[in-house]
C-alpha atoms as an extended CHARMM CRD file, in Angstrom:
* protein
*
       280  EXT
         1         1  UNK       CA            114.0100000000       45.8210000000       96.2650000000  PROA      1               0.0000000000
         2         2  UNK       CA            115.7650000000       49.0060000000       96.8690000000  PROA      2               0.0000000000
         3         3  UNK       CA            115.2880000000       50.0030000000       93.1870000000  PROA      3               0.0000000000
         4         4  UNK       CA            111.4320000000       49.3810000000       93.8030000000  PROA      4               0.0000000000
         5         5  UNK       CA            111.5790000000       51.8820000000       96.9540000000  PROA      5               0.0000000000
         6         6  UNK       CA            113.4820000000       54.4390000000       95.1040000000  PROA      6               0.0000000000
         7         7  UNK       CA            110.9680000000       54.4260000000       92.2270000000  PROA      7               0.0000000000
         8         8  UNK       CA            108.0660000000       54.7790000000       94.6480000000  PROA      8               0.0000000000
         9         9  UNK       CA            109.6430000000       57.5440000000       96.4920000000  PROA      9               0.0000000000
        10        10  UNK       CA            110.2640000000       59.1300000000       93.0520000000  PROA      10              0.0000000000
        11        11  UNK       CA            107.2580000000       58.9620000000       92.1390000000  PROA      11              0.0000000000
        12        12  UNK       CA            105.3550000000       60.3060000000       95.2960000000  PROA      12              0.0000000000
        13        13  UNK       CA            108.0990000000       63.4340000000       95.0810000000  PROA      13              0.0000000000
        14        14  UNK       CA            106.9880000000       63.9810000000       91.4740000000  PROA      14              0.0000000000
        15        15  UNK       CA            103.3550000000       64.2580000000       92.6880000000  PROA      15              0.0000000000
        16        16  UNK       CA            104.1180000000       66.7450000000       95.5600000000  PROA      16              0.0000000000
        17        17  UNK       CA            105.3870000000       68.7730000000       92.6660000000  PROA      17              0.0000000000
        18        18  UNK       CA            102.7610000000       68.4840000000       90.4250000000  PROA      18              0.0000000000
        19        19  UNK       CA             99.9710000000       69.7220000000       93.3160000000  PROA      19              0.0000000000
        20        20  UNK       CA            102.0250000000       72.3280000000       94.3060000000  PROA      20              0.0000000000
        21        21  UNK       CA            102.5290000000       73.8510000000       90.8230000000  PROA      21              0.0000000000
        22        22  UNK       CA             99.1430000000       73.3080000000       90.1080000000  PROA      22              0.0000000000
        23        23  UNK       CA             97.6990000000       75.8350000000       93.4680000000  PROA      23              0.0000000000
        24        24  UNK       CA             95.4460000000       78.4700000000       92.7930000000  PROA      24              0.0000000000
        25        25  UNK       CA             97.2050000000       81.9910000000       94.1000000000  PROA      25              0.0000000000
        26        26  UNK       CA             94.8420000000       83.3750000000       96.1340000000  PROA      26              0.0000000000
        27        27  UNK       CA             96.5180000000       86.4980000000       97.1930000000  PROA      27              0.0000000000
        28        28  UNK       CA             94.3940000000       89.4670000000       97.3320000000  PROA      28              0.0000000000
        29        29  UNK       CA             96.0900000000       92.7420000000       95.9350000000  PROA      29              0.0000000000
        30        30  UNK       CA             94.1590000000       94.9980000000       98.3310000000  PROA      30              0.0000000000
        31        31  UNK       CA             95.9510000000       92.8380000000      101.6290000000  PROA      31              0.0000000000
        32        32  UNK       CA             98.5870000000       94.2170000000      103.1120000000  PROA      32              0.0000000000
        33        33  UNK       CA            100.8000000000       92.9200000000      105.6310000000  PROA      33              0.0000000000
        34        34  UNK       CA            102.9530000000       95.4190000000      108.2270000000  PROA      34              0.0000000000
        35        35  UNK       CA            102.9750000000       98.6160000000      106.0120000000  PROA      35              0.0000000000
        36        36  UNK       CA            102.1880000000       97.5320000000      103.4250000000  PROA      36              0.0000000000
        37        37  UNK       CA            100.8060000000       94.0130000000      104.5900000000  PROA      37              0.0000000000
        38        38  UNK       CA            100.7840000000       90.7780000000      103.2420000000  PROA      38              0.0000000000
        39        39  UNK       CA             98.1780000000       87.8930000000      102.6870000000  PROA      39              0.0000000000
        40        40  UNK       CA             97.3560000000       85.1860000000      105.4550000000  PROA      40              0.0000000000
        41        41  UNK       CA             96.1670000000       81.9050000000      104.7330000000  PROA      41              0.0000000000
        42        42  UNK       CA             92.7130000000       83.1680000000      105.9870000000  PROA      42              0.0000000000
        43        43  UNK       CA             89.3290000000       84.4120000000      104.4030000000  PROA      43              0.0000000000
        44        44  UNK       CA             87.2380000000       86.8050000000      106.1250000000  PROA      44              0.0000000000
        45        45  UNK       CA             88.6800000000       89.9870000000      105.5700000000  PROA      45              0.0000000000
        46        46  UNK       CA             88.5540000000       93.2090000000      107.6170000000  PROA      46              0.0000000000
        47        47  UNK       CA             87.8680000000       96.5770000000      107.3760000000  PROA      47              0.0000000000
        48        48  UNK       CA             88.4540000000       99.7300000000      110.1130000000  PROA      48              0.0000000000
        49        49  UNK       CA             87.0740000000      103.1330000000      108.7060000000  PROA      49              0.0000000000
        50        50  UNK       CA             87.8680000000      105.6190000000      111.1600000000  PROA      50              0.0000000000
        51        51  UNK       CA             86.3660000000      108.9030000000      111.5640000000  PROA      51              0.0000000000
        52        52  UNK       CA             88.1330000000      112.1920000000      112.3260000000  PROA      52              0.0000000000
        53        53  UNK       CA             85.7430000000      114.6980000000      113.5660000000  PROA      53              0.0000000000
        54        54  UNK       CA             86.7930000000      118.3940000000      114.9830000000  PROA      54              0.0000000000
        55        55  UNK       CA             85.0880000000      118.8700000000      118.4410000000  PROA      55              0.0000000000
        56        56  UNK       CA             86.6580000000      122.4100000000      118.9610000000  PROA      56              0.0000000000
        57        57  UNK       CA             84.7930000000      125.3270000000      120.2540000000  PROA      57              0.0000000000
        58        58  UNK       CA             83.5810000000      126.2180000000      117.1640000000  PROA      58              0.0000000000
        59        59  UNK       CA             81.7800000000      123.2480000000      116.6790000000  PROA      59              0.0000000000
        60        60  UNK       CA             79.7860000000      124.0640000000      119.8370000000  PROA      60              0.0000000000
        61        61  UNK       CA             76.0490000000      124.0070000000      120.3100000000  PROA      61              0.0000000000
        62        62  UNK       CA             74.0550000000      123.2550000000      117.1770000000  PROA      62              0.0000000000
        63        63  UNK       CA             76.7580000000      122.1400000000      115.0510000000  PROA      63              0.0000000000
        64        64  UNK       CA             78.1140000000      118.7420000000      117.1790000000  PROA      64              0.0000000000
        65        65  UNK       CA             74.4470000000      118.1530000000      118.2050000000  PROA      65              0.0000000000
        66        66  UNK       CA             73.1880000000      117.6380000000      114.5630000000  PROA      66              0.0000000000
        67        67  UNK       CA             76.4820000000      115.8840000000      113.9030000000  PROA      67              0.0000000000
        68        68  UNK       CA             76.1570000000      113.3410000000      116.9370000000  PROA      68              0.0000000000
        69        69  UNK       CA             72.1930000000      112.5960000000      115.6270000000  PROA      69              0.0000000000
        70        70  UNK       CA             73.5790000000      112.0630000000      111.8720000000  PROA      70              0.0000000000
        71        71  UNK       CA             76.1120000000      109.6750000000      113.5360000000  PROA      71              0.0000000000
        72        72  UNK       CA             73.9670000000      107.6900000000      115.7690000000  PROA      72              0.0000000000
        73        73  UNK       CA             71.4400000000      107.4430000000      111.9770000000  PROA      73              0.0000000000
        74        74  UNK       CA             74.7820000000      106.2930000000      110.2190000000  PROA      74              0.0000000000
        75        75  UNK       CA             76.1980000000      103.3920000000      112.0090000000  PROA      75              0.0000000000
        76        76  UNK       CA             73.0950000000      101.1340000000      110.7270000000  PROA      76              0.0000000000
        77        77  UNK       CA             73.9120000000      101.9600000000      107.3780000000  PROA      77              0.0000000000
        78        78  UNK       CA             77.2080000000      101.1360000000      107.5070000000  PROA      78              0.0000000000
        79        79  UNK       CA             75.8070000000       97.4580000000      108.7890000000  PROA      79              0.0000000000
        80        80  UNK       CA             75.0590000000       96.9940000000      105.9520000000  PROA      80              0.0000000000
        81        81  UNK       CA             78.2620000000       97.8470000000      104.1090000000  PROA      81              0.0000000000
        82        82  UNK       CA             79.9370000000       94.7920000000      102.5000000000  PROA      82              0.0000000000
        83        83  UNK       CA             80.6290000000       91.5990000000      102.0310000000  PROA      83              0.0000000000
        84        84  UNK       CA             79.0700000000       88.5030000000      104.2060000000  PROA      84              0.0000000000
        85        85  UNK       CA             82.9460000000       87.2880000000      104.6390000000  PROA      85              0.0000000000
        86        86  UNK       CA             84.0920000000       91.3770000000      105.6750000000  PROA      86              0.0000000000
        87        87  UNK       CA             84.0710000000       92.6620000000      109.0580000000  PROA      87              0.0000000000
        88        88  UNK       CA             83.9220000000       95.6420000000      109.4070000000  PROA      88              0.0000000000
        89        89  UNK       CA             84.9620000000       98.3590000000      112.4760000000  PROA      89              0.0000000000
        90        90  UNK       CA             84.8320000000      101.6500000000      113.2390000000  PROA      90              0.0000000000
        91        91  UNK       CA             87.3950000000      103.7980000000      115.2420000000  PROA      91              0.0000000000
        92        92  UNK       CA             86.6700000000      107.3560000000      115.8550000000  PROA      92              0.0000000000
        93        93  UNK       CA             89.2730000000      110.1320000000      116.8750000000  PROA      93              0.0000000000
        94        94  UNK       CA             88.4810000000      113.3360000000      118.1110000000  PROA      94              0.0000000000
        95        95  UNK       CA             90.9510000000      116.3810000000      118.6520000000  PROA      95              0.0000000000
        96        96  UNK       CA             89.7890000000      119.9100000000      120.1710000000  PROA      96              0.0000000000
        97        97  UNK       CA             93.0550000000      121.2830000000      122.7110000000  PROA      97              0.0000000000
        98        98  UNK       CA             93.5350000000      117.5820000000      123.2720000000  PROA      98              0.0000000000
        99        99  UNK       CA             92.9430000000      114.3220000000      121.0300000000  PROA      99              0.0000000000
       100       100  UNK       CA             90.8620000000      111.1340000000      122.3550000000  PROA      100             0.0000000000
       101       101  UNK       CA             89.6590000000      107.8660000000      120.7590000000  PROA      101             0.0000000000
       102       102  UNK       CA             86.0230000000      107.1500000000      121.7560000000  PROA      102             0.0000000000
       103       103  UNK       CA             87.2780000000      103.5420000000      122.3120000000  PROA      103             0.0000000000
       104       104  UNK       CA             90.3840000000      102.6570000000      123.1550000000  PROA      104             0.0000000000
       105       105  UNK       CA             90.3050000000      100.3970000000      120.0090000000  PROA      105             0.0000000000
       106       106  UNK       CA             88.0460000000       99.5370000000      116.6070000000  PROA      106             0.0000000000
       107       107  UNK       CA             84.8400000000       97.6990000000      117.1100000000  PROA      107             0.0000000000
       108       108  UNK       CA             82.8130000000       95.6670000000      115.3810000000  PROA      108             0.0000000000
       109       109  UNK       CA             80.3680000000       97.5430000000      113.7050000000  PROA      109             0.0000000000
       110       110  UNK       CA             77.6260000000       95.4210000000      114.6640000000  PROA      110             0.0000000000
       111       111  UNK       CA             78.6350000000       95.8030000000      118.5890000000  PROA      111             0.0000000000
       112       112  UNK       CA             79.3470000000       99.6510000000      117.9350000000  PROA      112             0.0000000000
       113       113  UNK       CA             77.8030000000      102.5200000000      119.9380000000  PROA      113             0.0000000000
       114       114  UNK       CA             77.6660000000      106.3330000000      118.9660000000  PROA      114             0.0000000000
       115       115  UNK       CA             78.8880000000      108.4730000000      122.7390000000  PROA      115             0.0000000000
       116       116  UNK       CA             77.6590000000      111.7240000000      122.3670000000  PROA      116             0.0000000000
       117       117  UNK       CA             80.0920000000      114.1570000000      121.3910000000  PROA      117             0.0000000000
       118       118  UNK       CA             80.7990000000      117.4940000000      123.3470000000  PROA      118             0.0000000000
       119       119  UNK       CA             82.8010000000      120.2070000000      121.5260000000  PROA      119             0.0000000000
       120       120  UNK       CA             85.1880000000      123.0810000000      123.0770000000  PROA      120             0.0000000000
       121       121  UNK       CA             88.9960000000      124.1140000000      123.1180000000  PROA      121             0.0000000000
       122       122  UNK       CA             90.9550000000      124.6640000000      119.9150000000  PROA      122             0.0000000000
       123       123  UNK       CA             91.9100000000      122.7760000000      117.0000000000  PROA      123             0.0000000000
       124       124  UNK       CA             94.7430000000      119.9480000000      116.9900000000  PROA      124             0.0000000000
       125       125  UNK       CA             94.7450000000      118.8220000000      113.6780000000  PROA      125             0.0000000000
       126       126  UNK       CA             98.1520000000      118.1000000000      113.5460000000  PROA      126             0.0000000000
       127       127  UNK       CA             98.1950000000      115.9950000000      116.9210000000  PROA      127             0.0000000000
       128       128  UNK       CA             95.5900000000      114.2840000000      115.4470000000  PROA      128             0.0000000000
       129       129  UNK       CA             97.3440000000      113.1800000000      112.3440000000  PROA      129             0.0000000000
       130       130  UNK       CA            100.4820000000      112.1300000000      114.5210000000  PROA      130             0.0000000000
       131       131  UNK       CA             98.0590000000      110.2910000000      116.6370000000  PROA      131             0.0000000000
       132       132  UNK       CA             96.4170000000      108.3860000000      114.1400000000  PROA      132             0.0000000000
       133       133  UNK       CA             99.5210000000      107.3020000000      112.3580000000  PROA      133             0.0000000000
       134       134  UNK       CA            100.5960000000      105.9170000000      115.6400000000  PROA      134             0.0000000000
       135       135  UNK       CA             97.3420000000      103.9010000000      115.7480000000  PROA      135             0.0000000000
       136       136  UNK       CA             97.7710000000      102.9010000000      112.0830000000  PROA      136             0.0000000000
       137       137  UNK       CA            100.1710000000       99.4560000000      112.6120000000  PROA      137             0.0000000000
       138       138  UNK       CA             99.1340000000       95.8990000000      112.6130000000  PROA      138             0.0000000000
       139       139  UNK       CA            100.8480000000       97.1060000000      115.9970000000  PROA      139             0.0000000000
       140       140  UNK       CA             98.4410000000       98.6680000000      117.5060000000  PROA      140             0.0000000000
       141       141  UNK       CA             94.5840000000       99.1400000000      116.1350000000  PROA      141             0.0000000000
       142       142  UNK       CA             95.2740000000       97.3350000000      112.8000000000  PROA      142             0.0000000000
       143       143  UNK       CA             96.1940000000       93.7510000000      114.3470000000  PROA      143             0.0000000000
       144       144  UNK       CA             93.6260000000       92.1500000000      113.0930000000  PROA      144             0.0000000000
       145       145  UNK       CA             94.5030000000       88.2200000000      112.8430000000  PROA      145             0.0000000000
       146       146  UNK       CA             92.5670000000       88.5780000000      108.7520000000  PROA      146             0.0000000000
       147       147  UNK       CA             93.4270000000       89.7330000000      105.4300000000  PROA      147             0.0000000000
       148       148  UNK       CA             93.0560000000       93.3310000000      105.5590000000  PROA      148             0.0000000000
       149       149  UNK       CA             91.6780000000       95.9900000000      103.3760000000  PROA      149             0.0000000000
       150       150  UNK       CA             93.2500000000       99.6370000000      103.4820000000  PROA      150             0.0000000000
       151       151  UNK       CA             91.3080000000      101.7530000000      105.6870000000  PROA      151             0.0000000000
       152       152  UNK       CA             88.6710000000      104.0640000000      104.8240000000  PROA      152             0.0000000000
       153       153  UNK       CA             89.8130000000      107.6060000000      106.8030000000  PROA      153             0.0000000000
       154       154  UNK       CA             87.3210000000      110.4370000000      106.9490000000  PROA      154             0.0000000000
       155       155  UNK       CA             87.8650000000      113.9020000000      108.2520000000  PROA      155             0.0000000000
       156       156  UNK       CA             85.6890000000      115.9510000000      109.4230000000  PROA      156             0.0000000000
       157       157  UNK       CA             86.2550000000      119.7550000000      110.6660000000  PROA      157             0.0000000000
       158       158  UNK       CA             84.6660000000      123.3550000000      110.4270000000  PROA      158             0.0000000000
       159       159  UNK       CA             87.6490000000      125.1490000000      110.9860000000  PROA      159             0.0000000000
       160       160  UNK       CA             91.9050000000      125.4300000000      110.5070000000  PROA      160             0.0000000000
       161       161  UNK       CA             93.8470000000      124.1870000000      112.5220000000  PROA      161             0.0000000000
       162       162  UNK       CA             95.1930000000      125.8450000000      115.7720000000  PROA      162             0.0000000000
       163       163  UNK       CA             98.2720000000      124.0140000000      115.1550000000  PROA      163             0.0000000000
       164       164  UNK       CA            101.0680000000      123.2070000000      113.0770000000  PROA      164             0.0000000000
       165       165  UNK       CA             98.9570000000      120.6520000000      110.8120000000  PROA      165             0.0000000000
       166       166  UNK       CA            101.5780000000      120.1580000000      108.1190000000  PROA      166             0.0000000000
       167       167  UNK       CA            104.3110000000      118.7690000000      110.6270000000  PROA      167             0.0000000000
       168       168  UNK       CA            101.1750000000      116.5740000000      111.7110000000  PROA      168             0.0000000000
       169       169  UNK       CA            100.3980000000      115.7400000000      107.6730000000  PROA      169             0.0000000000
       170       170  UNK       CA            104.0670000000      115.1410000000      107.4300000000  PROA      170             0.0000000000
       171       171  UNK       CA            104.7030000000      112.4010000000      109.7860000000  PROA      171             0.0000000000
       172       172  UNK       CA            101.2300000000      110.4140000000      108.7070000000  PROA      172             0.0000000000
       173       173  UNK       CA            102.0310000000      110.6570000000      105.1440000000  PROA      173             0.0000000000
       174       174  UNK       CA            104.8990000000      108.1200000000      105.2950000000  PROA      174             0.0000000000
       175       175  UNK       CA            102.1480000000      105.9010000000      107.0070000000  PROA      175             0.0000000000
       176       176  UNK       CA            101.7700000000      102.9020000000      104.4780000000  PROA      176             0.0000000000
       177       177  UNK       CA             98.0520000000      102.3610000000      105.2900000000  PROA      177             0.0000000000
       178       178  UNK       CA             97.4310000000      106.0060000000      104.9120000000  PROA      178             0.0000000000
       179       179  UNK       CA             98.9200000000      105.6470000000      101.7300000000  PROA      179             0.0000000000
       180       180  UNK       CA             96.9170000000      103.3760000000      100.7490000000  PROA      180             0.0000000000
       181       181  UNK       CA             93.7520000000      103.9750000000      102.1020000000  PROA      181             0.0000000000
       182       182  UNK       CA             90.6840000000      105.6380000000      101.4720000000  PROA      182             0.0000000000
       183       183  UNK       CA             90.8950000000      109.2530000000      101.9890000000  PROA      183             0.0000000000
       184       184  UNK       CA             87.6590000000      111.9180000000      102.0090000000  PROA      184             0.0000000000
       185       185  UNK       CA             87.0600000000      115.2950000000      104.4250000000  PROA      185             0.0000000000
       186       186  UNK       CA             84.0490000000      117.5050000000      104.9100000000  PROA      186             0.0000000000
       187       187  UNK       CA             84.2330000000      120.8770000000      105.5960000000  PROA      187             0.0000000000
       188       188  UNK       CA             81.3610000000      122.2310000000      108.0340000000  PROA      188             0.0000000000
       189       189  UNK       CA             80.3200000000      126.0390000000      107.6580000000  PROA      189             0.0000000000
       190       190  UNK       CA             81.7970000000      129.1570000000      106.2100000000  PROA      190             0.0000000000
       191       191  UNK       CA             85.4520000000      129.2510000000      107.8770000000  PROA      191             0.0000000000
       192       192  UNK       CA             86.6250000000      125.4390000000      107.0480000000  PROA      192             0.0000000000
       193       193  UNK       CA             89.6600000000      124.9650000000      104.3110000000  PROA      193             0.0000000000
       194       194  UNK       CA             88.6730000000      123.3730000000      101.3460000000  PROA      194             0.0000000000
       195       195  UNK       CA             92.3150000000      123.4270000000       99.9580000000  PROA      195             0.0000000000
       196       196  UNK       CA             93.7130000000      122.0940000000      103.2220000000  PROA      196             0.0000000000
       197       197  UNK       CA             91.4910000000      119.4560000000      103.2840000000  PROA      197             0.0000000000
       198       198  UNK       CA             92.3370000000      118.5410000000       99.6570000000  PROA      198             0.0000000000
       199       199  UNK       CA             95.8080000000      118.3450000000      101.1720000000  PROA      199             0.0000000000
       200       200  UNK       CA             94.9840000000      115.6170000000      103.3890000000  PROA      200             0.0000000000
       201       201  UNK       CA             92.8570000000      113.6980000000      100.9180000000  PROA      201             0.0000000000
       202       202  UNK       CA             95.2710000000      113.9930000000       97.7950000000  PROA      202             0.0000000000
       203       203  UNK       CA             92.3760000000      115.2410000000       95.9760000000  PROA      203             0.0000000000
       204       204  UNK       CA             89.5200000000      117.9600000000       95.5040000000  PROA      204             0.0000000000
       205       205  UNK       CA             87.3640000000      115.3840000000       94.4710000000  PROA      205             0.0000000000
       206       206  UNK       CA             87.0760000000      113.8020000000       97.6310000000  PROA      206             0.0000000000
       207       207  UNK       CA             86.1490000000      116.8540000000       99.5530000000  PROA      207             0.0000000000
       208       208  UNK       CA             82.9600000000      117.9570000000      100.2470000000  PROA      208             0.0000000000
       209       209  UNK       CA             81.2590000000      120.8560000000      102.1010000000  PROA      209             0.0000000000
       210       210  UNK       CA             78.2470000000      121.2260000000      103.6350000000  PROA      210             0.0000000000
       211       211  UNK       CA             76.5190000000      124.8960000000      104.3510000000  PROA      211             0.0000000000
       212       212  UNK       CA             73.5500000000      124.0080000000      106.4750000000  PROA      212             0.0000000000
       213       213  UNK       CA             71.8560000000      121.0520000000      108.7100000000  PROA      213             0.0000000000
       214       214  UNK       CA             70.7100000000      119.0860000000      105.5660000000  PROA      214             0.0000000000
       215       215  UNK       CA             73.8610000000      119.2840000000      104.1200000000  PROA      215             0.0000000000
       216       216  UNK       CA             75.6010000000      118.1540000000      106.7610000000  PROA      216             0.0000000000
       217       217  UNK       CA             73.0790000000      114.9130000000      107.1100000000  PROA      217             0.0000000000
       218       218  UNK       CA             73.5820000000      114.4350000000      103.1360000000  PROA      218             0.0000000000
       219       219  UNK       CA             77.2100000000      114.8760000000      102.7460000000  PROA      219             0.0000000000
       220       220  UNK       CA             78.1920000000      112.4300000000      105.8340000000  PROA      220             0.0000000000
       221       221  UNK       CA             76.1390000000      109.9340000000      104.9010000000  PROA      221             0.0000000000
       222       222  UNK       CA             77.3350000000      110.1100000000      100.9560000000  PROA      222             0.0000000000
       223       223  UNK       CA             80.7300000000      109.9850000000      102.3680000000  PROA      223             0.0000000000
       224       224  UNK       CA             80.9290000000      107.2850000000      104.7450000000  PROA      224             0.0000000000
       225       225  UNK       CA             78.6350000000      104.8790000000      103.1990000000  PROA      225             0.0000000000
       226       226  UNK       CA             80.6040000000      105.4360000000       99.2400000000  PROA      226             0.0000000000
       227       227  UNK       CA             83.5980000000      104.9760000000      101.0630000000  PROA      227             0.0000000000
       228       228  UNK       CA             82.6750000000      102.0040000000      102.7800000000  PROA      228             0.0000000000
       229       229  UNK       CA             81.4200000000      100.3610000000       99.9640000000  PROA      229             0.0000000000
       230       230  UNK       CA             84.5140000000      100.8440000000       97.8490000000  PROA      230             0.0000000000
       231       231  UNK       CA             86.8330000000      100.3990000000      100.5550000000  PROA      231             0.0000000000
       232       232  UNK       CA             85.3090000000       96.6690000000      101.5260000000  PROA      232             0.0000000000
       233       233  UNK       CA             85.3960000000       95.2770000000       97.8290000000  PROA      233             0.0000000000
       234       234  UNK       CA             88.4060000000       94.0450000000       96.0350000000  PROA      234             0.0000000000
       235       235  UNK       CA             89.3320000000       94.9950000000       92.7070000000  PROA      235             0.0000000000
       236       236  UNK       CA             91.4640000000       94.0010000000       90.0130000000  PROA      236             0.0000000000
       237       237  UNK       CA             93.2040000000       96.0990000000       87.4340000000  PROA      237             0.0000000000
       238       238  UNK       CA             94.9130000000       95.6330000000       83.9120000000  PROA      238             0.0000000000
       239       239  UNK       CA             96.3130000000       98.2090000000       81.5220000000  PROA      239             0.0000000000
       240       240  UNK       CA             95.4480000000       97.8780000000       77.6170000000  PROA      240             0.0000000000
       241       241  UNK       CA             97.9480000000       95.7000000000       77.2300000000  PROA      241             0.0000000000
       242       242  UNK       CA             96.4840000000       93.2850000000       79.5040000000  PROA      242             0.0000000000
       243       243  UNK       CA             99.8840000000       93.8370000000       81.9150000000  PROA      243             0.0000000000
       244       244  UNK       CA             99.0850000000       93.5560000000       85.3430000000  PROA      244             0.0000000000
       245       245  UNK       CA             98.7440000000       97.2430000000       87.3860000000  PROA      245             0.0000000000
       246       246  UNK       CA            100.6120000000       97.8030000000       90.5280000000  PROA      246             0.0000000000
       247       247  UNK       CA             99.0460000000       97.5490000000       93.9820000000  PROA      247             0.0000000000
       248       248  UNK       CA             99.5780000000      101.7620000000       93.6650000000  PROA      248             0.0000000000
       249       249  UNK       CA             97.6240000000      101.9640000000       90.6530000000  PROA      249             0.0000000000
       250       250  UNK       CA             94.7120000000       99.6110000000       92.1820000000  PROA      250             0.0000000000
       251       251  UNK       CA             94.8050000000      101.9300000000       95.2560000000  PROA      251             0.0000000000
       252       252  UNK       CA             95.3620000000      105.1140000000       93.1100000000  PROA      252             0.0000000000
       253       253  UNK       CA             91.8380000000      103.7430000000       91.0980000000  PROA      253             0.0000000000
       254       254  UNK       CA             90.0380000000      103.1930000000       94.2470000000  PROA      254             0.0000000000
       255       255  UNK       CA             90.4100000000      106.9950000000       95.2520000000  PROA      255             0.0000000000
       256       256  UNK       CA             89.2270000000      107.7520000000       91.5450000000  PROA      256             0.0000000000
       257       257  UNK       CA             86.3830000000      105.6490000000       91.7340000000  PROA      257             0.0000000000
       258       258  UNK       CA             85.6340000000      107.1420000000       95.3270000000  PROA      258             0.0000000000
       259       259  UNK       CA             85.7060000000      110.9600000000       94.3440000000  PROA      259             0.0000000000
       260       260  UNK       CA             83.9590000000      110.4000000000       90.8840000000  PROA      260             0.0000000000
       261       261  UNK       CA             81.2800000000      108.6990000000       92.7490000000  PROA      261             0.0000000000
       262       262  UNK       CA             81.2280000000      110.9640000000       95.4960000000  PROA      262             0.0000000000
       263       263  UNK       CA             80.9830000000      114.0520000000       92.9370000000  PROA      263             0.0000000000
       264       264  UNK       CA             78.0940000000      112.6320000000       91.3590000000  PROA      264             0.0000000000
       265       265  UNK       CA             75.7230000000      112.1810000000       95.0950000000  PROA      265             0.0000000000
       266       266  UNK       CA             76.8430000000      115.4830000000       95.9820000000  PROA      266             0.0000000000
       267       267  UNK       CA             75.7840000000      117.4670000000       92.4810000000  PROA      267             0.0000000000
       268       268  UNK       CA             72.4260000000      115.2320000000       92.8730000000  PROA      268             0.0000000000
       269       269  UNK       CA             71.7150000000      116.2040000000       96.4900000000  PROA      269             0.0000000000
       270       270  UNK       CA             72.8560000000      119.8350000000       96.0170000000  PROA      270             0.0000000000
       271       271  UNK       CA             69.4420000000      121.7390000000       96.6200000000  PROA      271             0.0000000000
       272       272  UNK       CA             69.9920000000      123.4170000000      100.3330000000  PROA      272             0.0000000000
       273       273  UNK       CA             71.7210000000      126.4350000000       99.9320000000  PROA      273             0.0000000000
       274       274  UNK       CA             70.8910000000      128.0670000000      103.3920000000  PROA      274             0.0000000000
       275       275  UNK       CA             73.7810000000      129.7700000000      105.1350000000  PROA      275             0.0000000000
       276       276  UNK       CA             75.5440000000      126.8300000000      107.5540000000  PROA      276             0.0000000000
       277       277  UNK       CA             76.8910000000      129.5990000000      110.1840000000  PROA      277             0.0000000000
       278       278  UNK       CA             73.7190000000      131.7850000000      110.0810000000  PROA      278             0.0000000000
       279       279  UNK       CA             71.6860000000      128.5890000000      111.9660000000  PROA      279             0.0000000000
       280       280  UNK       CA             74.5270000000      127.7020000000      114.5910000000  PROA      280             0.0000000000
């Protein structure tokens, strides 16, 4: 009898086995856990893009007006950014002499609502940066309970910065989610930094600049919604030799993908050449 039993129990061991060898992986590449993060045993996945934006004294009058109108036109847009199992939020951090989140955390984009921007003071750039790395932790506004895409991060300023930006750069670049995220800036007018901007993004490619009104409405709008869509879809990578890339590469691609594509809208939409400054 007890030789019967200890078959049976064999057996039933043996099948465990065979179910668990026989699992589909479903990790997703583009999930990380706490810098970099991991995959849960859930499926909707979730994205935060957050938005940067100079409100500085030089951003004053006509400049943050058209910006807050383009903003209130973009967030339906973005609605329609990704996949039916993605949610996606939006956090937005703004830095004149001081830096401020419009909400004190990411919302749902469907539930989200543009406040009107006012602009004065100087530039904080480099608070900023420390400010959002502090933000960027499944600690704070990255706790989502879902698998998580990087985050899509764009900048936007018309001006340097009033402080010391690199020590700011410095301390979010050892950020694993700004690593690995999406990265793109827009410079607004005559006196923004291409070159610093590039700084921040990694690359020239994903910096744009906009001289004028319709630029501005063009270029944020090519930006954020590009971004969005790349940022919210996974992707898989192999080399020629059919090796499997590493999650750097994949991210490394995405930015590729983002400033080729990027690149391309802008050269297609470039047909207002009217002095930015000379209207604000």
């Amino acid at each position: 009898m007890n030789n019967i039993n200890d078959a049976a129990e064999e057996r039933s061991v043996m099948n465990d086995k065979i179910q668990n060898s026989s699992a589909v992986d479903n990790t997703d590449p583009f999930d990380f856990d706490d810098d970099p993060l991991g995959a849960t045993g859930v499926s909707r996945k979730s994205l935060v893009i957050f938005f940067m934006i100079d409100t500085s004294g030089s951003m004053k009058g006509t400049k943050i007006g058209e910006l807050n109108t383009i903003m209130e036109e973009l967030i339906p847009e973005i609605r329609r950014v990704g996949e039916a199992d993605t949610e996606v939020k939006v956090a937005v951090l703004t830095f004149s002499t001081d830096v401020k989140w419009m909400y004190p955390e990411p919302i749902p984009i469907e539930e989200f609502e543009w406040v009107r921007l006012n602009a004065s003071g100087v530039t904080s750039m480099g608070a900023a940066f420390k400010e959002l790395s502090s933000r960027m932790s499944r600690n704070s506004f990255l706790n989502s309970p879902s698998l998580s895409f990087a985050p899509v991060i764009f900048l936007m300023t018309d001006g340097y910065p009033s402080d010391d930006y690199e020590e700011g750069l410095k301390a979010l670049s050892v950020n694993s989610w700004y690593k690995f995220g999406l990265k793109a800036a827009l410079g607004i007018g005559n006196e923004a930094n291409d070159d610093m901007l590039a700084e921040f993004t990694g690359s020239a490619d994903t910096v744009v600049h906009a001289y004028s009104g319709n630029q501005l409405a063009q270029m944020i709008k090519i930006v954020a919604v590009t971004a969005s869509q790349i940022g919210s879809k996974s992707m898989t990578l192999s080399d020629q030799a059919e090796a499997e890339l590493s999650d750097e590469d994949v991210y490394a691609s995405k930015q590729k993908m983002l400033g080729q594509q990027i690149q391309n809208l802008v050269n297609q939409n470039e047909n207002d050449n009217t002095d930015f400054d000379a209207g604000w």
